[in-house]
C-alpha positions in Angstrom: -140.0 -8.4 -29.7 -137.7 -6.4 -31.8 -136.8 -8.5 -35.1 -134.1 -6.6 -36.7 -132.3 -8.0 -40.2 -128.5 -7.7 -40.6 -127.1 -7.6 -44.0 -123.5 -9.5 -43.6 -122.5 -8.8 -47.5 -121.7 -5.1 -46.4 -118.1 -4.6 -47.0 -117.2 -3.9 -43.5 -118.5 -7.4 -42.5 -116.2 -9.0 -45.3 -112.8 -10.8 -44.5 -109.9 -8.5 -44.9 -107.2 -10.0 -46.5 -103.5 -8.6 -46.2 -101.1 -8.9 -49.2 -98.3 -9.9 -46.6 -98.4 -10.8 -43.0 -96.2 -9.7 -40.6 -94.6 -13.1 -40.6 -94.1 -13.0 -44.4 -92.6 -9.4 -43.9 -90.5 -10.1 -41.4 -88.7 -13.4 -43.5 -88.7 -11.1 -46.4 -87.1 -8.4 -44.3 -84.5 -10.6 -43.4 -84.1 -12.1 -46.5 -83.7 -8.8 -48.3 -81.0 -7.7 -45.2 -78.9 -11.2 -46.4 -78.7 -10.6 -49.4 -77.8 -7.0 -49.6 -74.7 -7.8 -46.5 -73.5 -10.5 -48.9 -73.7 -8.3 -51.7 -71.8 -5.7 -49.7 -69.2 -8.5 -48.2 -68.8 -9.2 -52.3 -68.2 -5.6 -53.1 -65.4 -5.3 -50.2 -63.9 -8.3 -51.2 -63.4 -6.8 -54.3 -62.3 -3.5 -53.1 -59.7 -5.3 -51.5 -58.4 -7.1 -54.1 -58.6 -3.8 -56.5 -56.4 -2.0 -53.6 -54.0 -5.1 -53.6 -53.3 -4.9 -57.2 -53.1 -1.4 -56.7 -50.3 -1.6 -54.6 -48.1 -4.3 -56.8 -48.5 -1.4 -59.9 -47.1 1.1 -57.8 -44.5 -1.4 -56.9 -43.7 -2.1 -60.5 -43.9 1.8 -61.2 -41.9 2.1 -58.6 -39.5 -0.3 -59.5 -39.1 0.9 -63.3 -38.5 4.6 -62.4 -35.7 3.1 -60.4 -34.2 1.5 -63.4 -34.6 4.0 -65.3 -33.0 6.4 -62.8 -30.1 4.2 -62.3 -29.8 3.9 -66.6 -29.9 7.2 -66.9 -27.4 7.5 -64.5 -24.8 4.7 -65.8 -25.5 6.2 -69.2 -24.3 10.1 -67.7 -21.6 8.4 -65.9 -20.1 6.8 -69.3 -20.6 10.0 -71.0 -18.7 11.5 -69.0 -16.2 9.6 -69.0 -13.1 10.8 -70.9 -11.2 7.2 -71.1 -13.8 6.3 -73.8 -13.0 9.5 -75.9 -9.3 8.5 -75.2 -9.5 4.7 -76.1 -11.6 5.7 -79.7 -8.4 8.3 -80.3 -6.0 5.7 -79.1 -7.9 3.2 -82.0 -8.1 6.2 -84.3 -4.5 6.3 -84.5 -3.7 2.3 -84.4 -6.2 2.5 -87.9 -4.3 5.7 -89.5 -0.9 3.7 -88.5 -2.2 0.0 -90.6 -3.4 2.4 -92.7 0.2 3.9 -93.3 1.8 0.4 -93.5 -0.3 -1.1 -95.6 0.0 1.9 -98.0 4.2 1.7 -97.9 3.9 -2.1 -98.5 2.2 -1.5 -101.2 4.2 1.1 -102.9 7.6 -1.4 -102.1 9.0 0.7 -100.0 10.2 -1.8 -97.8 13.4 -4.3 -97.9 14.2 -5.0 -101.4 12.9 -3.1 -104.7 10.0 -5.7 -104.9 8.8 -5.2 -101.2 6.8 -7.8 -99.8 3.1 -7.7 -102.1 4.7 -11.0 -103.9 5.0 -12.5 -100.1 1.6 -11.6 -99.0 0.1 -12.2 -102.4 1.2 -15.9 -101.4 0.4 -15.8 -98.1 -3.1 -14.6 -99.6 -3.6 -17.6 -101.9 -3.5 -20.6 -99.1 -7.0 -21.5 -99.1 -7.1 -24.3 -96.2 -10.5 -24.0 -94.4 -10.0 -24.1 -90.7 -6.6 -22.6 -90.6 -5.6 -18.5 -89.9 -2.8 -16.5 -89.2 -2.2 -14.7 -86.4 1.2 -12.8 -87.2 3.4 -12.5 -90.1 6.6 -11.2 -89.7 8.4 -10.4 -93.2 12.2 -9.2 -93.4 14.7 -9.2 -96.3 16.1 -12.8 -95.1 13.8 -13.4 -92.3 10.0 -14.9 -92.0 8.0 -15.5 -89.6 4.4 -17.3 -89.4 2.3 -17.9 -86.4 -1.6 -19.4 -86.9 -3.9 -21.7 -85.4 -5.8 -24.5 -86.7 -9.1 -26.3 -85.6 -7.1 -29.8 -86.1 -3.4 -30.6 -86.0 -4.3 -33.0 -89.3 -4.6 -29.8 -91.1 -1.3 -28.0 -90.7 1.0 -30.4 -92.4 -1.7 -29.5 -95.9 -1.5 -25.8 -95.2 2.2 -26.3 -94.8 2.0 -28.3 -98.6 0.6 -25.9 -100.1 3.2 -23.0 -98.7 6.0 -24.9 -99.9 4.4 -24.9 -103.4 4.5 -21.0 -103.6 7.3 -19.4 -105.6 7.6 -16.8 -103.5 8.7 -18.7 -100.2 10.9 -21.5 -102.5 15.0 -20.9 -101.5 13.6 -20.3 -97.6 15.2 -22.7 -94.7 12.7 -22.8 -92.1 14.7 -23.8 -88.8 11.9 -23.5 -86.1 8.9 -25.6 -86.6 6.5 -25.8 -83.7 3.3 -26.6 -82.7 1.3 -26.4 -79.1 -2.4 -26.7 -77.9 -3.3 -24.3 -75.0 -5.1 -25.9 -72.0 -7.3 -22.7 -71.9 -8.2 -22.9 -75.8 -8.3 -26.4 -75.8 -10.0 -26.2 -79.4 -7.6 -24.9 -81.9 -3.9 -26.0 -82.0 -1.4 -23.1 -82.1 1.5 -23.2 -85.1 5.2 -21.4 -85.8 6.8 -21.5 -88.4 10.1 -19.3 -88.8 13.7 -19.1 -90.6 16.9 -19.0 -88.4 18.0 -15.1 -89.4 16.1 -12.7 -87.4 15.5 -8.9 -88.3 16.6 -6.5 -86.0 13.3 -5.2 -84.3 
């Protein structure tokens, strides 16, 4: 009889113990596959939306070159345009001609030896808010006043206060008229004129 004794605390008799099973592996393997396709499914659905936007700036790029092109265009088109040069010498000219007349009306040179700076003096002097002239028309016996007012109550004062100025005192005013336009509905239009005309 052979007796024999086995020592079972060697090390290759102990229990070897596996830091993960295949099991474990395998779930953590799939786990780590989830999680990076849902981290690549974010990063396209970002990409996407970073392309999208992409696409509206070059539309708005796009879109603002063409404006500016088409500015830039309008803008050459009015410069070269000769009817503006023509319609700033065409006003150069109606400002040297008031220019003219206002300087010869000042100097009397018209009508009578005193001219007409006593008339527009006194024409000058009616302070009735609300109420302009449009046209004056001043001869040696003639006169003629056209205005507007924002109320028809405020004529017959404007109209006091003319009569009061010495200037316009011997004058029979023969037309007297007074009209509201349907298309300027908000003033009310006034004449006011002797009977002699002046040859035009």
């Amino acid at each position: 009889m052979i007796d024999q004794q086995i020592n079972l605390y060697q090390e290759r008799f102990r229990e070897k113990r596996l830091l993960l099973s295949a099991k474990q592996f395998g779930s953590l393997l799939v786990i780590m596959l989830m999680g990076i396709g849902g981290w690549s499914s974010l990063l396209q659905t970002e990409l996407d939306h970073a392309s999208q936007q992409n696409l509206v700036i070059k539309a708005n790029q796009e879109k603002i070159i063409d404006e500016l092109n088409s500015a830039s265009a309008e803008l050459a088109r009015l410069l070269a345009d000769s009817r503006i040069d023509q319609k700033i010498a065409g006003l150069s000219r109606e400002i040297s001609a008031r220019k003219k007349v206002l300087s010869f009306v000042d100097a009397n040179q018209f009508g009578s030896g005193q001219g007409f700076s006593p008339y527009l003096v006194a024409l000058s002097s009616l302070d009735v808010s609300n109420v302009w002239l449009d046209e004056i028309v001043l001869g040696e016996n003639y006169v003629r006043l056209r205005g507007s007012a924002l109320s028809a109550d405020l004529i017959p004062e404007y109209f006091n206060r003319f009569s009061e100025e010495a200037s316009f005192q011997g004058h029979r005013f023969h037309i007297f008229e007074i009209d509201r336009d349907n298309a300027s509905s908000w003033k009310v239009d006034f004449e006011i004129a002797t009977e002699e005309k002046i040859d035009e």
